[in-house]
N, C-alpha and C positions, 0 to 999 in steps of 0.2 A: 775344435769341438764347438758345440752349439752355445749359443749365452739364452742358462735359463733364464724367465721371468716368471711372473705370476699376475692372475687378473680375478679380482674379487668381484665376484657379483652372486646378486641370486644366493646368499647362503652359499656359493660353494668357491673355491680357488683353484683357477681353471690355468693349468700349467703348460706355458710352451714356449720353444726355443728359437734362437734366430743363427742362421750360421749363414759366410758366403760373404760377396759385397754390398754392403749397405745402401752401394750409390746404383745401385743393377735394380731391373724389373723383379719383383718380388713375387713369390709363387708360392702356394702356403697347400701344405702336404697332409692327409687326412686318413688317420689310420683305419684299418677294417674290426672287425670282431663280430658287433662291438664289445667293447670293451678291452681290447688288445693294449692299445699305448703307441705311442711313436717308436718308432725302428730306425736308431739314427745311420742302419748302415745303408740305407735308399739314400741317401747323401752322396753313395757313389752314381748314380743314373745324373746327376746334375753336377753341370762347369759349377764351382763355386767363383770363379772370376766375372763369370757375366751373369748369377741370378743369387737373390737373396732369397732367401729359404726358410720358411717357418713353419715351424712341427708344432703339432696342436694337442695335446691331450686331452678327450673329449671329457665329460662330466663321469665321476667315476673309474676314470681308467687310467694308466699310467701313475705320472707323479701329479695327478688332479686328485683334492680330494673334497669331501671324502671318498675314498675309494674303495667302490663297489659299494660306493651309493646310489639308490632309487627314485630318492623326492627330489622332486624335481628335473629327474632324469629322461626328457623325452626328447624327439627329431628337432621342434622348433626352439625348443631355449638352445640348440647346438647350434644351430643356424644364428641365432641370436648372438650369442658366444664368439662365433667365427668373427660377426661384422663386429662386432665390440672391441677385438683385438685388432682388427686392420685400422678401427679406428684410430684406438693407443699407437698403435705404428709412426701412424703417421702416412697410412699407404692410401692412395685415392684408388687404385685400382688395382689387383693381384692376377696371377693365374691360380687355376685349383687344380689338384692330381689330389686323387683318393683311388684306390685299390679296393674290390670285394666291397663290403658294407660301407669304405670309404669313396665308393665310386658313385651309389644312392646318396649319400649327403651331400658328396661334390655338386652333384647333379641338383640335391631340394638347394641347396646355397644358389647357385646359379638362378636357378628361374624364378629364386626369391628375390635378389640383386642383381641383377645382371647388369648392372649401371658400373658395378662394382666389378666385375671380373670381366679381364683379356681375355681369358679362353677356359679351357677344358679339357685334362688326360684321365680317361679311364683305365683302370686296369681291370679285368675280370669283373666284368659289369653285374652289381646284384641287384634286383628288379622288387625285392623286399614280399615276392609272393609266396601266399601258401603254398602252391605248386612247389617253390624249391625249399621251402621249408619242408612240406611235407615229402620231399625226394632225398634229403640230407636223412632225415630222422627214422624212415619206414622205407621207403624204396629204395636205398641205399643200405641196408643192414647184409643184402647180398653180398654185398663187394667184403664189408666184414664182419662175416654173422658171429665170431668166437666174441668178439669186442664189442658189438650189440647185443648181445647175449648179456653181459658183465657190467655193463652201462644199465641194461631193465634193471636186472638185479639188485646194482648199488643204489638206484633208481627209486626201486620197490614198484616197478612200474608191469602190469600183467597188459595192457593192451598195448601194443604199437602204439595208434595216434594218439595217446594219452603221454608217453615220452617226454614231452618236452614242457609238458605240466607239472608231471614228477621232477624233473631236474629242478624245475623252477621252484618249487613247493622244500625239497632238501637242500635250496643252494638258500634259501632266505636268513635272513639275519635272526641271530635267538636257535636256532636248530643245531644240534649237538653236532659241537667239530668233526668227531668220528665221520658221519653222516656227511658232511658237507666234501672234507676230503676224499673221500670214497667216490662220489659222486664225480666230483672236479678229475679226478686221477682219472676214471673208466670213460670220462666224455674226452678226456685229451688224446688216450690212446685208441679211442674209436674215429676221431680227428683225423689224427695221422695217418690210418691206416685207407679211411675214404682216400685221403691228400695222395698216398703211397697209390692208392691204384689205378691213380693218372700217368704212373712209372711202369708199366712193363718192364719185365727181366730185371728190376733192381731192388734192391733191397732195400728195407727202410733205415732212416738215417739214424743212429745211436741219437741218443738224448742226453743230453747236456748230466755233469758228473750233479751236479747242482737241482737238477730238474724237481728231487724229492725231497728238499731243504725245507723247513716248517717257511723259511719267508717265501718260495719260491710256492708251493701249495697256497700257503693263504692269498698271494697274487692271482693265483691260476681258479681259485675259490672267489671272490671277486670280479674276476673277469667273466666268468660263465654265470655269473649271477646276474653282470648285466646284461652280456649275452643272450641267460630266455629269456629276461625285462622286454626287451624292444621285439624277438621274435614273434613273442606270445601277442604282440599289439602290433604287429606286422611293420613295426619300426615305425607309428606313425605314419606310414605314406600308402603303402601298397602299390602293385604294378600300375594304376589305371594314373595313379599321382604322380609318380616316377617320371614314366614316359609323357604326363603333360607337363610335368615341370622341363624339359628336358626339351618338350619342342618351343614351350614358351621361350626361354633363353635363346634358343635357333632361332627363332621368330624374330626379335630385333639384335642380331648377328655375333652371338657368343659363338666362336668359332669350337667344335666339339674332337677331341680325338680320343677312340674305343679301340685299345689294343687285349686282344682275348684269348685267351688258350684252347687250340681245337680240342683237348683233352679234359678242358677242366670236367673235375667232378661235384663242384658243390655250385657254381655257377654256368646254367647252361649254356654253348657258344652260339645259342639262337636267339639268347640274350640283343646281341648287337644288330640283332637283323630288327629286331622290333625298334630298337633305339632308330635305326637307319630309315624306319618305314615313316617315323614322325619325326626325324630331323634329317632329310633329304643330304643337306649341306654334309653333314660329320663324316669325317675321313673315319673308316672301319679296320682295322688289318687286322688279320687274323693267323695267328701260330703255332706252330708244333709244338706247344706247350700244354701242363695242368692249370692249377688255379695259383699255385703259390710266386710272389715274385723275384724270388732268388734262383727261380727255372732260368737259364740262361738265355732261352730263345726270347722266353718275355721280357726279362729284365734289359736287353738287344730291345726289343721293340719300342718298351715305353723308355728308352733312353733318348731315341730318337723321335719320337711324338713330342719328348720334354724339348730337345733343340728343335724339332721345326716349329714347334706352338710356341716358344717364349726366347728364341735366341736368334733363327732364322729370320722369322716373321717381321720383329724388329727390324732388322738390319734391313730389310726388303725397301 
């Protein structure tokens, strides 16, 4: 298991773990959401003999707290936060793998330091634009109008592109629990169901016995709070930032690897063609997969990105 730590700064106490060998190149893993938390079972996609591993949980999310807090909650104190623990580390230079919202931070980290990071795994690259905001929230209610329907509702929300204003508005702090849970509930099963129809012919996965626990809600109420915090402000960066941070780091040789699901539903897979249009260099592979990464074909893909970008490479 991972050995937690914890790092104070900035008012908040910013928690993350180290697992693996301590004497191996270090690669520091960066959850999505935001506001999700680390998932120590991505621990399976990496040898723990030849890389040291450090899971990060961003401000607000996970065991960081406080959790599903706002002040001071934005794209650069996270960036700030990453270099601050590799400092503690002791690490001169890391790799980065981030997935979805963790694949954009990967990416502002990189072309913020690039002094500081060997390379670069993406998974399911998010580009932090309105475009896929606005396709998650209104142009995807298609896919599942009974759960977008239920989500206005608990919402209080009458227009589409007002959606994700209302969430943000009933997920805030001080707003009656009733309200917040409701909300948190109808955006999780509106989640799953977009996630679900990157799966033809299969059914969606049962939910955990736990899922509707008052600790498991008030988590899941927290996490979407930070979640519309950074959507509604386009995560701090937007696409046009994204993609120059991204060629910036390509530019003095941050090696870049973008493994994507041809099915993803919440991340476009033309995502990585614009990644590829401004960083020439970065190896692209693209799969028969959705967005999530416990898909098989993806979790196969960036297992292999993780050994040729930080185990291969090395040895070369």
């Amino acid at each position: 298991m991972p050995i937690a730590a914890r790092l104070r700064r900035d008012g908040q106490s910013i928690a993350f773990a180290v697992a693996g060998n301590d004497d191996a190149p270090a690669v520091v893993v960066l959850h999505g959401g935001p506001g999700s938390g680390s998932a120590f079972g991505i621990l399976s996609l990496f040898d723990p003999a030849q890389l040291r591993v450090v899971f990060v949980d961003q401000r607000g999310a996970g065991a960081s707290s406080p959790r599903g807090g706002l002040r001071r909650n934005r794209t650069d104190r996270l960036v700030d936060d990453l270099d601050a623990i590799r400092r503690t580390l002791g690490i001169e230079r890391w790799g980065v793998v981030g997935g979805s919202w963790g694949a954009a931070l990967a990416v502002a980290y990189a072309g913020t330091h690039p002094a500081s990071v060997d390379g670069v795994v993406l998974r399911g690259l998010f580009l932090t634009s309105r475009r896929e905001v606005r396709s998650l929230f209104v142009t995807s209610r298609t896919k599942a109008p009974r759960e977008w329907q239920r989500l206005c509702a608990a919402a209080g929300c009458a227009r589409p592109g007002a959606l994700l204003r209302c969430c943000a508005r009933r997920l805030r702090p001080g707003v009656g629990k009733a309200r917040q849970r409701a909300v948190a509930l109808a955006w999780r099963a509106y989640e799953d169901a977009i996630l679900a129809s990157a799966r033809p012919g299969r059914s969606r996965a049962a939910g955990s016995r736990d899922a509707n626990h008052p600790k498991a809600v008030a988590a899941l109420i927290d996490k979407y709070r930070v979640q519309a915090h950074y959507l509604l402000h386009d995560c701090w960066l937007g696409e046009r930032r994204v993609l120059a941070l991204a060629r910036a780091a390509s530019i003095v040789g941050v090696p870049i690897f973008a493994v994507h699901g041809r099915r993803d539903p919440v991340c476009p897979v033309r995502n990585v063609d614009r990644l590829a249009h401004v960083a020439p260099p970065a190896r692209i592979e693209r799969v028969d997969a959705g967005h999530l990464a416990g898909d098989p074909a993806l979790a196969r893909g960036v297992a292999r990105a993780i050994h040729a970008m930080f185990v291969d490479a090395r040895a070369a």
